[in-house]
C-alpha positions as CSV (number, residue, x, y, z in Angstrom):
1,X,6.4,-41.6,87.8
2,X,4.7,-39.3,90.1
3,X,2.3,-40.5,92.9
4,X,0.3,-37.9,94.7
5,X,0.5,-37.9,98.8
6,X,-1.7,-34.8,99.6
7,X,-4.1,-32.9,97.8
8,X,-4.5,-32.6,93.9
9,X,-2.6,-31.7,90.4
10,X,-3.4,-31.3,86.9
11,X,-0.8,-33.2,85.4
12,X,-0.2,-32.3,81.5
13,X,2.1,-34.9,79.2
14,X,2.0,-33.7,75.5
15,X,-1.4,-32.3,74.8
16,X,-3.2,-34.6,77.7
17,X,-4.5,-33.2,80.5
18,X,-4.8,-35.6,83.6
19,X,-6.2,-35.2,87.0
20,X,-4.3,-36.9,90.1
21,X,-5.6,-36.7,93.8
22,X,-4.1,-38.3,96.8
23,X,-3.6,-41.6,95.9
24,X,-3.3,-41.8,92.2
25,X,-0.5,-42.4,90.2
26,X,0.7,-41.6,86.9
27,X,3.7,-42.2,84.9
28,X,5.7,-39.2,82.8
29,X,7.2,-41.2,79.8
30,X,10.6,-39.3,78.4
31,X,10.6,-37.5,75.8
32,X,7.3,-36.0,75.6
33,X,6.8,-32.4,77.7
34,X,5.0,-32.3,80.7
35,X,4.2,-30.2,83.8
36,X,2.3,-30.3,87.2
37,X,0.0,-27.4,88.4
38,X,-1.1,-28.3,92.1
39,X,-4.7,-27.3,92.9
40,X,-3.7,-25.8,96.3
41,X,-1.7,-27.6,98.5
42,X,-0.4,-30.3,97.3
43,X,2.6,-33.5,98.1
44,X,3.8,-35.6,95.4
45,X,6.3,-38.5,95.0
46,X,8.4,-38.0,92.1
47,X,10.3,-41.5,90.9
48,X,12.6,-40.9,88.0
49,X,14.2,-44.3,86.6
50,X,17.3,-44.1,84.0
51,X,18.3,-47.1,82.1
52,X,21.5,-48.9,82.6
53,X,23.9,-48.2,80.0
């Protein structure tokens, strides 16, 4: 999950392309490729949860 503090990204997750500004949040499933371009400067909260095995 990534929430954006400051600024905006283009967030891409497969072959999506999402906008986040300050604020928004978005969440990254596993599995499928993604990546973050920041438009600038830009502060993000990244929350990465693994299950329990």
């Amino acid at each position: 999950m990534l929430m954006a503090l400051e600024g905006a990204a283009r967030i891409m997750i497969g072959d999506q392309d999402f906008s986040l500004n300050e604020g928004k949040t978005i969440v990254m499933p596993a599995g499928i490729p993604h990546a973050v371009a920041a438009d600038g400067k830009f502060k993000m909260l990244l929350t990465v949860v693994f299950p329990q095995s």
